[in-house]
N, C-alpha and C positions, 0 to 999 in steps of 0.2 A: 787215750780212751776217755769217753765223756760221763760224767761220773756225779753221781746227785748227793754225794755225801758231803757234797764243800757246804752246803747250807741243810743244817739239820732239822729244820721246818719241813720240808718239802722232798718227797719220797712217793714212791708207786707201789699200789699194793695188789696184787697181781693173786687171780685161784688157780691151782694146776692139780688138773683131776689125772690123777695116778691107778691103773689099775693093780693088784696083788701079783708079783711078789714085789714088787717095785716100792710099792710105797713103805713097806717094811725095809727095805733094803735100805732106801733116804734116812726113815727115823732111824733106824741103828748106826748111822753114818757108813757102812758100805757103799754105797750108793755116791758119791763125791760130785758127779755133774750129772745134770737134768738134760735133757736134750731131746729139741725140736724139729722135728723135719716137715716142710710142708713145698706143695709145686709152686705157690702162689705169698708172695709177703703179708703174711696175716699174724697178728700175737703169736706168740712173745717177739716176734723178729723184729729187732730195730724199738720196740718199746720196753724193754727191760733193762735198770739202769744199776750199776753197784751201791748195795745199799736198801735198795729193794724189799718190802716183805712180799717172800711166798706164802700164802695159805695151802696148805696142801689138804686133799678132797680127797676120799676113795671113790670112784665110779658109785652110781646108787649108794652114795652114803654120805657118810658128814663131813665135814673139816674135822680132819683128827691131829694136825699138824703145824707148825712155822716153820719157816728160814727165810736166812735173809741171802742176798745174789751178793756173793761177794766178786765173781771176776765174769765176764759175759764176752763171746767169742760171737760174732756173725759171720756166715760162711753164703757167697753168693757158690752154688755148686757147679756154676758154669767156670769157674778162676780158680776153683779147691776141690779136688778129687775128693769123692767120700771115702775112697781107701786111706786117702793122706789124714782125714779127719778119726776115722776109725785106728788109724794104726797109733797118733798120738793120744788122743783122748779115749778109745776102746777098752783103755782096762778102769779107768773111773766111771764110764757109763753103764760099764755092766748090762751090757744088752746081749742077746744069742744073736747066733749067726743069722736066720732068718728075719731078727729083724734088720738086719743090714742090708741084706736082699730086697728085704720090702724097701726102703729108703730109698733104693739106688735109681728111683725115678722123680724124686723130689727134686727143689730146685734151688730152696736155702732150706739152712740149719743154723738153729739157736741153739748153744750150748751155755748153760748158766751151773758157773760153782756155787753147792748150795754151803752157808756156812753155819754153824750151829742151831743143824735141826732137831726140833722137839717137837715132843706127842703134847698135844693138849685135850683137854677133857671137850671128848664132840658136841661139836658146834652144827647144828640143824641148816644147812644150806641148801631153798629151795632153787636147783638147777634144770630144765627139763630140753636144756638143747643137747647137743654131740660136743658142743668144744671141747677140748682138751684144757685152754687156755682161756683168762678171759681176764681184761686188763679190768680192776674193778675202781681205780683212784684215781683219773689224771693227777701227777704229777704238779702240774700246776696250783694246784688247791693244796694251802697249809693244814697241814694236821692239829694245831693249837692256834 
C-alpha cells in the first residue's frame, strides 16, 4: 500500500462534506470508514493517502471537524462486487440499505479508515459547488 507517512513533511489535506446523521456518527467514532462511491475516478479515488488530514464540513456549514486516513481501500467495481464490499466493510460504514441500492450503479469506491476524529471549533468554509470531496493540498508541497 503506498503510504505518505514515510516523510513527515509532506501529507494531503483533503474537505469531506458530510450531511447529518453521518457526520455525528464520524465525530463520535461510530462511524469507522468514510466511503466513496462515484461512476467516474474523481477525488478521493486514488488521491487519498495514509496519513492524510480530513477536514470534515456539514453540507451549508463549516468545518466542524479532523481526521486523519489511517488505512484506504480502492475498489475498481467492475473486479469487486459491491455486495463483497458491503458485506465486509457494511458494518463500519454504517450506511442503510437504500444507500446501497443507490451505489450499485457506481463504478469505484473509496473507502478511507477515519482515525481519531475530533469536533473543532467552526471554521467558516466558503464552499458553493456539489462536491462531496475536494483534494485542497497537493501532496507534493511541504507543509514547513
Amino acid at each position: 500500500m503506498r503510504s505518505a507517512s514515510n516523510d513527515p513533511f509532506l501529507c494531503g489535506v483533503h474537505l469531506a462534506v458530510f450531511s447529518q446523521p453521518y457526520l455525528d456518527l464520524v465525530l463520535n467514532g461510530e462511524k469507522k470508514i468514510e466511503s466513496r462511491f462515484s461512476r467516474n475516478r474523481c477525488a478521493p479515488f486514488d488521491e487519498v493517502l495514509e496519513g492524510d488530514i480530513i477536514l470534515l464540513k456539514e453540507v451549508a456549514g463549516p468545518i466542524c471537524g479532523v481526521a486523519l486516513a489511517s488505512r484506504i481501500w480502492y475498489f475498481d467495481l467492475e473486479n469487486e462486487p459491491i455486495g463483497s464490499i458491503r458485506q465486509t466493510y457494511g458494518s463500519a460504514i454504517l450506511a442503510a440499505d437504500e444507500f446501497w441500492s443507490e451505489k450499485e450503479t457506481s463504478s469505484f469506491a473509496t473507502l478511507i479508515e477515519l482515525e481519531n476524529p475530533s469536533a473543532i471549533e467552526p471554521l467558516p468554509f466558503d464552499k458553493r459547488d456539489r462536491r462531496g470531496w475536494v483534494s485542497l493540498r497537493p501532496r507534493q508541497l511541504e507543509l514547513f
